[in-house]
Structure formats: structure tokens, C-alpha cells
N, C-alpha and C positions, 0 to 999 in steps of 0.2 A: 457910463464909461467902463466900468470895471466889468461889463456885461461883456463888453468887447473885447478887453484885456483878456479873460479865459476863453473866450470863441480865441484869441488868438493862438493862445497855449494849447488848443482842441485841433489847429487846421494850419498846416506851413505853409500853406496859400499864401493866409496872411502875413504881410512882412511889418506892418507895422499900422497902429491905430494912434488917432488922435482928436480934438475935438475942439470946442470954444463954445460954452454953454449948451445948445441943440446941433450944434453945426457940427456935425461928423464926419471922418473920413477916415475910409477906410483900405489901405495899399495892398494890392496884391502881387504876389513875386512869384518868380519861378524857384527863385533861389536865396534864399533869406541871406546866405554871404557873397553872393554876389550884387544883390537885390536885384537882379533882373528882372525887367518888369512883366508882366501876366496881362498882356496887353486883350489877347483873344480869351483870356480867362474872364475877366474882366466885363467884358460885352458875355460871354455865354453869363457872369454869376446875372446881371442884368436881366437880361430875356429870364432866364428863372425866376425869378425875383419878380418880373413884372406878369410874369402866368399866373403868379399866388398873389396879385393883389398889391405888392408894393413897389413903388415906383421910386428910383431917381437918376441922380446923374454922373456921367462916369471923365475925370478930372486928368487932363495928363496922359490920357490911355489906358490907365490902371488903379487911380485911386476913385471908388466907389463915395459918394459926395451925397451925406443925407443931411434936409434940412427940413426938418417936419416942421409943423405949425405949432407955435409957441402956445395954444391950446388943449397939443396933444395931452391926453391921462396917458399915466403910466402904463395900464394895460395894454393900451394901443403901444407904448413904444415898445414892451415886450414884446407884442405881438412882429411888429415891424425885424424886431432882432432876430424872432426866430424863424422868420421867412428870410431872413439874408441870412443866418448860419445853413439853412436846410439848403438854400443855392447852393453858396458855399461850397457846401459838401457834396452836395450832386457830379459839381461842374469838377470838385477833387478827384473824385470818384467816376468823371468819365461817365456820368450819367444824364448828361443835359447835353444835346448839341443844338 
């Protein structure tokens, strides 16, 4: 979780993170005080995301919904983080359509 927490300090996409053991979610906004939601952000961090390999499901329009397998190693879930920070950043950056 605290992985998440500076991805979110890294990217004003994100509007807010939170979790319940494995179960993540992750909200993205157009406007952190508005919080308006990043609804096409959202589906592009997605397709990114599922080109490099990691898959999941996207909640409400905008909140990004991981629930890996209670199996996973640690590496895997780093690995998992940093294909969704590198979306992230692409789809920021107007580099994913």
C-alpha cells in the first residue's frame, strides 16, 4: 500500500488509493478538488496496462479494482505496481490511446 501512496504523490491522475488486505483500488480524477472522475483515463490506464501483461478491472468508471491471488510473491506484486505506474504515466502523458 505505501507503494501506492508515493505512485500517488508521483501522478495527479491519481485522486486517491485504498485497499483491504490484497484488494486495491485505485481512483483516478481529472481534478483532485473537484475529483472528477478520469473516466476515459481510466479504460486507456487499462488497455495499457493489459499490453504489459497486467490485467484487471476498472469500478464505477474510474476506480482501477486489483485483486491478485492470495499466492502472489512479492516481486510479482511489484512487478504488477510498476506496469500500472508506467500506464499511469503514459495515459498522463498522452502517450497511450
Amino acid at each position: 500500500m505505501s507503494q501506492l501512496k508515493k505512485m500517488k504523490e508521483r501522478h495527479p491522475l491519481i485522486g486517491d488509493v485504498r485497499g483491504l488486505g490484497l484488494f486495491l483500488g485505485v481512483e483516478l480524477v481529472k481534478d483532485r478538488s473537484t475529483k472528477e472522475r478520469a473516466i476515459d483515463e481510466a479504460e486507456a490506464v487499462m488497455y495499457s496496462a493489459l499490453s504489459k501483461g497486467l490485467g484487471f478491472k476498472i469500478t464505477m468508471g474510474n476506480i482501477l479494482t486489483l485483486t491478485p491471488p492470495l499466492i502472489i510473491t512479492k516481486k510479482e506484486m511489484d512487478q504488477a505496481l510498476n506496469i500500472l505506474e508506467k500506464a499511469i504515466g503514459e495515459v498522463a502523458n498522452g502517450n497511450f490511446h
